[in-house]
C-alpha positions in Angstrom: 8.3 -9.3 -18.0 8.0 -10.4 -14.5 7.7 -14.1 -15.1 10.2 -16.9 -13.6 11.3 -19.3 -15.9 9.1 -22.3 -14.3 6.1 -20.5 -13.3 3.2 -21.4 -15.5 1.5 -19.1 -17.9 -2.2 -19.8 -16.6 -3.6 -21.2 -13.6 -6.9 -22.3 -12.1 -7.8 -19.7 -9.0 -10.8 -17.8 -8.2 -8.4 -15.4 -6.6 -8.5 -11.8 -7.8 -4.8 -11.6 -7.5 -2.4 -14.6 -6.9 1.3 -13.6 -5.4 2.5 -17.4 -5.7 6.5 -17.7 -4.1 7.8 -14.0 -4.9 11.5 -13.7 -4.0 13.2 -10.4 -5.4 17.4 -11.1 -4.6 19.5 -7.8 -5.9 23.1 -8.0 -6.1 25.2 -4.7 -4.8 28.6 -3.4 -4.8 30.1 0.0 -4.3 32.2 -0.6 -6.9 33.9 -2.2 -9.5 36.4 -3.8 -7.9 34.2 -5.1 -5.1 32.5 -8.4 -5.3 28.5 -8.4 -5.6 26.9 -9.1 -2.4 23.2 -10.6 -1.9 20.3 -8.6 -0.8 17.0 -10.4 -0.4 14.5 -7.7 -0.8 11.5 -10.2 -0.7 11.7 -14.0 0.6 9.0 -16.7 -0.7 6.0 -14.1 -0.7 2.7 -15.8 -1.0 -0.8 -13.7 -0.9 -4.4 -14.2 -2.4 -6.4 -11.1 -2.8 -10.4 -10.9 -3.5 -12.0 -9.0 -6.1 -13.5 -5.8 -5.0 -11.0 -6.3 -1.5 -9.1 -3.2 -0.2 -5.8 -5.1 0.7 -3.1 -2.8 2.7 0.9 -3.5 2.6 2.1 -2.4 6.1 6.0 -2.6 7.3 9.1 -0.3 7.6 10.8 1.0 5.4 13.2 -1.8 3.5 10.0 -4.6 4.2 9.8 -4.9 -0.1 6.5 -3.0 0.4 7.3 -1.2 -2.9 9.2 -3.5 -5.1 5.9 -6.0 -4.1 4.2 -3.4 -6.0 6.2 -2.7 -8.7 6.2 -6.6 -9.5 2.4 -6.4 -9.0 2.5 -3.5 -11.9 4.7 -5.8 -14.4 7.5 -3.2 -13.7 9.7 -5.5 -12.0 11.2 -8.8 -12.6 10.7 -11.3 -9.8 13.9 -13.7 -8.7 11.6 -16.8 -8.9 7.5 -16.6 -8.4 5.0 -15.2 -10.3 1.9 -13.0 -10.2 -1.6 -14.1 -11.5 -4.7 -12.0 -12.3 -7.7 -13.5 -13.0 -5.4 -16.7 -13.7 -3.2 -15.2 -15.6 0.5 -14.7 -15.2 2.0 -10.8 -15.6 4.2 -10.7 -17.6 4.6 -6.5 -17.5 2.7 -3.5 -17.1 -1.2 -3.5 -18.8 -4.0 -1.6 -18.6 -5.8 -4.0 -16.3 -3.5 -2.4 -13.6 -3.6 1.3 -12.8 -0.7 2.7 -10.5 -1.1 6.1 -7.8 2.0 7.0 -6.7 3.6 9.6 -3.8 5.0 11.6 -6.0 1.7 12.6 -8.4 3.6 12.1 -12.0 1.4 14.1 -13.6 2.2 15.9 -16.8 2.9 19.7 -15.9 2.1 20.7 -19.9 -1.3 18.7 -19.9 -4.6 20.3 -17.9 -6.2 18.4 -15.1 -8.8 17.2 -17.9 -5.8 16.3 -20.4 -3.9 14.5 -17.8 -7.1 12.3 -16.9 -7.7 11.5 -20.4 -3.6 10.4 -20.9 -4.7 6.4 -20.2 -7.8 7.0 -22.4 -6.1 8.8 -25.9 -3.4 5.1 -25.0 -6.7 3.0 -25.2 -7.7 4.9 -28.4 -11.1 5.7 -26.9 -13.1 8.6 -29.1 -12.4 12.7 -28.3 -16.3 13.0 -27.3 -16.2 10.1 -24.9 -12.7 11.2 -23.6 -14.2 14.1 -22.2 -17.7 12.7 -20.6 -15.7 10.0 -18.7 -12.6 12.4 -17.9 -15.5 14.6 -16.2 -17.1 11.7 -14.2 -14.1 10.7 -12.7 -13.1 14.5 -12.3 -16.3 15.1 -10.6 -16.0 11.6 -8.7 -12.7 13.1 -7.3 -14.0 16.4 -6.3 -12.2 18.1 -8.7 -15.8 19.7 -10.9 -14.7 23.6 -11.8 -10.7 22.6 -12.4 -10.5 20.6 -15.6 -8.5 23.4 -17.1 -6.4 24.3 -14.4 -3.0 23.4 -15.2 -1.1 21.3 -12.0 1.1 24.3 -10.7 -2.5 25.5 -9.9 -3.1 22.9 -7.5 -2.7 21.7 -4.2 -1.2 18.7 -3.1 -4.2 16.7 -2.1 -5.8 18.0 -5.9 -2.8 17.0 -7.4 -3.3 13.4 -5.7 -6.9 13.7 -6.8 -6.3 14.2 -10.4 -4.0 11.3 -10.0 -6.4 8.6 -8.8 -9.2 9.9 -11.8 -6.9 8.8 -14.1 -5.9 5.4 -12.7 -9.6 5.4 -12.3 -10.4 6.8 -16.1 -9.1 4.5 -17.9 -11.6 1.3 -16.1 -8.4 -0.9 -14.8 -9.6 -3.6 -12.8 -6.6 -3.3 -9.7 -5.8 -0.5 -8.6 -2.1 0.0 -6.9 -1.4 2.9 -4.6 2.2 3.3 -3.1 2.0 5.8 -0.4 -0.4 8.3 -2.4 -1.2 10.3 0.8 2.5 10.5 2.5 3.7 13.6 1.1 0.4 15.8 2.1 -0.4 17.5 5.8 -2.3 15.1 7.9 -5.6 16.9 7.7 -5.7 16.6 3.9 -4.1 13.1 4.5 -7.8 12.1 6.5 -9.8 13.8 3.9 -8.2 12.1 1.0 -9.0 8.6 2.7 -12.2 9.3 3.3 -12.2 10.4 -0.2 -11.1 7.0 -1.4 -13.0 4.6 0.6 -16.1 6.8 -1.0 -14.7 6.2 -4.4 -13.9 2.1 -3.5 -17.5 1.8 -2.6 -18.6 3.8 -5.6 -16.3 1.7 -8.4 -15.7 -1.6 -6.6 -12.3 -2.1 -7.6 -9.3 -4.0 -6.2 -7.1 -2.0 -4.3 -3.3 -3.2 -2.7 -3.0 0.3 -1.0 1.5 0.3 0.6 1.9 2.8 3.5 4.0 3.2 6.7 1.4 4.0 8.9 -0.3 1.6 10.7 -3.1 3.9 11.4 -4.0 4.7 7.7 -3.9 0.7 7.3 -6.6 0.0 10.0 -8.6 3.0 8.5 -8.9 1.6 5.0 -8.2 -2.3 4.7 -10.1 -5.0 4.9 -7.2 -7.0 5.3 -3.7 -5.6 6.3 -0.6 -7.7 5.1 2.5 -7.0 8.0 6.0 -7.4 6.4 9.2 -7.7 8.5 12.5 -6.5 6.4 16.1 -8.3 6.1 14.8 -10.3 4.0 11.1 -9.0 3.6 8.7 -11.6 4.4 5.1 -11.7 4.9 4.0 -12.1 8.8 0.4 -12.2 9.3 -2.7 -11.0 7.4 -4.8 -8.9 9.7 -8.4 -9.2 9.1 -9.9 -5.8 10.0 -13.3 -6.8 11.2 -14.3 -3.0 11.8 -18.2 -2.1 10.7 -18.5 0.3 7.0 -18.4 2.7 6.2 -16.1 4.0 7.7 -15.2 7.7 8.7 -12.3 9.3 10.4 -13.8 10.4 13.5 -15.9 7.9 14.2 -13.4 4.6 13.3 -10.5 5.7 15.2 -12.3 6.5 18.2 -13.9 3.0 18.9 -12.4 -0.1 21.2 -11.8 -2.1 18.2 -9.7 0.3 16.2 -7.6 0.6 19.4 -6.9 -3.2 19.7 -6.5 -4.0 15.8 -3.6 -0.8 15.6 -2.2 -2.4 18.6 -2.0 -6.1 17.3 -0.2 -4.6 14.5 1.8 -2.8 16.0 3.7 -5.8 18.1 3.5 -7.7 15.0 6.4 -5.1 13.1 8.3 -5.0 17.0 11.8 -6.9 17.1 12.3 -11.0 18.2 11.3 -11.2 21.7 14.8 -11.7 23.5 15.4 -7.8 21.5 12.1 -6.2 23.1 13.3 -7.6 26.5 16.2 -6.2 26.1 14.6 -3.0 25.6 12.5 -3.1 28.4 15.1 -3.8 30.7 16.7 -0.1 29.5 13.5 1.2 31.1 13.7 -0.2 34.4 14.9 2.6 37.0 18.0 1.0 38.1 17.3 1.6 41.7 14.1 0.0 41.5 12.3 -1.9 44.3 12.0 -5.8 44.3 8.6 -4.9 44.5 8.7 -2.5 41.3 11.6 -5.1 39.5 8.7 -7.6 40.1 5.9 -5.7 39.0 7.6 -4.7 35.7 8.5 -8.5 34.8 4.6 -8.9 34.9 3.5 -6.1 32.9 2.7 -7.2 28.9 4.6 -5.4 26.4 2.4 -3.2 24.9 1.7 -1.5 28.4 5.4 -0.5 28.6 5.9 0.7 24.9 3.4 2.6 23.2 1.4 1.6 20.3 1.6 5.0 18.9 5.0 4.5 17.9 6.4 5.5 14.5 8.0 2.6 12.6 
């Protein structure tokens, strides 16, 4: 399924993951009538990713964060490029690949236990080892006492939970989260990733982990990937050189955590003639030569915070 029509069905790598020239181009109208215009999604794409690596997508929204993924997942058909795993070229969705989305998808008929065995009845695995490894990976979540609670029952972050035991059940090699943690309060937001860098370190899988928030992508990665939108393009891979394990209150505290959120943060800011322009709208307009002076000299990131929401 996602395959381009000159990309070849195997190759040698000893990448993980190969994303080898990925351009997704969609064309739009309003209407009938109205002639299709170009939109460039995602322009010439090229990433390797480790085995066992946590890799985080970070950029604003309309970056091709998402439709990245959904290519990764064999769910979407690239404009040219291709995607390789383990060599291999994806050609549409398999159970190599298991996908955690914002939005939970679970079944609301099916228990917590049902819903966690869904990929496993697909693989045809046996009733009596259904339920052994739908409780590990219930218990690995969290979630021991609510295999036969029904997802109404639950709470956001359990809902989320149930979620990634059964990506998880069903023994996929890559695992692809698109904003699991957005739609939950930021509390539950910092327990859930410590949650899953417990469960990374306890499985070892591949994990290409799309969020908004700089922060979370610091937290988690050990590389963050910065896309710039119109047309989405991959800027820099951030190594994150920060010591594990890691845990909320002690990671986001330190120096270093500080610095790598900040590097990121420039990265996603406008050209540099557009941030000047925006730091001229701070200068007081009755400023001093002396203060004009002073304000020329001062770096960016001293005048805009790094804090800022993309």
């Amino acid at each position: 399924m996602a395959r381009a029509e000159d990309s070849p069905v195997r190759i040698d790598t000893e990448a993980k993951i190969l994303v080898k020239g990925i351009t997704s181009v969609y064309h739009l109208k309003k209407n009938r009538t109205e002639q299709a215009r170009e939109f460039i999604a995602l322009k010439d794409i090229n990433l390797e990713v480790r085995k066992g690596e946590f890799l985080v997508l970070v950029g604003p929204s309309g970056c091709g964060k998402s439709t990245l993924l959904d290519i990764l997942a064999g769910l979407a058909v690239p404009t040219s490029g291709a995607v390789y795993i383990d060599g291999k070229i994806v050609t549409g969705p398999a159970l190599d690949r298991g996908i955690v989305l914002q939005g939970y998808a679970l079944f609301p008929w099916r228990t917590v236990r049902r819903n966690v065995e869904f990929g496993l009845e697909i693989k045809k695995v046996p009733k009596r080892d259904r339920t052994a490894i739908s409780d590990h990976f219930i218990n690995l979540v969290g979630l021991d006492g609510s295999a036969h609670r029904y997802p109404h029952e639950l709470s956001g972050g359990m809902k989320q939970r149930v979620a990634i035991a059964r990506a998880l059940a069903y023994d996929p090699e890559v695992l692809l989260m698109d904003e699991p943690f957005a739609a939950v309060d930021a509390q539950t937001r910092e327990n859930l990733q410590d949650e899953l860098l417990r469960i990374w370190e306890a499985t070892g899988k591949t994990i290409i982990f799309v969020t908004h928030s700089i922060e979370e992508a610091v937290f988690l990665g050990d590389r963050v990937a910065v896309l710039t939108p119109n047309p989405g393009t991959l800027r820099e891979i951030v190594n994150i050189d920060l010591p594990r394990p890691r845990h909320n209150s002690d990671t986001r505290g330190s120096a270093e955590f500080g610095w790598i959120r900040r590097k990121i943060w420039e990265l996603l800011q406008n050209s540099p003639s557009d941030v000047k322009r925006s730091l001229d709208k701070l200068k007081l307009q009755n400023a001093s030569p002396d203060a004009k002076h002073h304000l020329n000299l001062l770096p960016v990131a001293d005048i805009i915070s790094p804090t800022a929401s993309l």
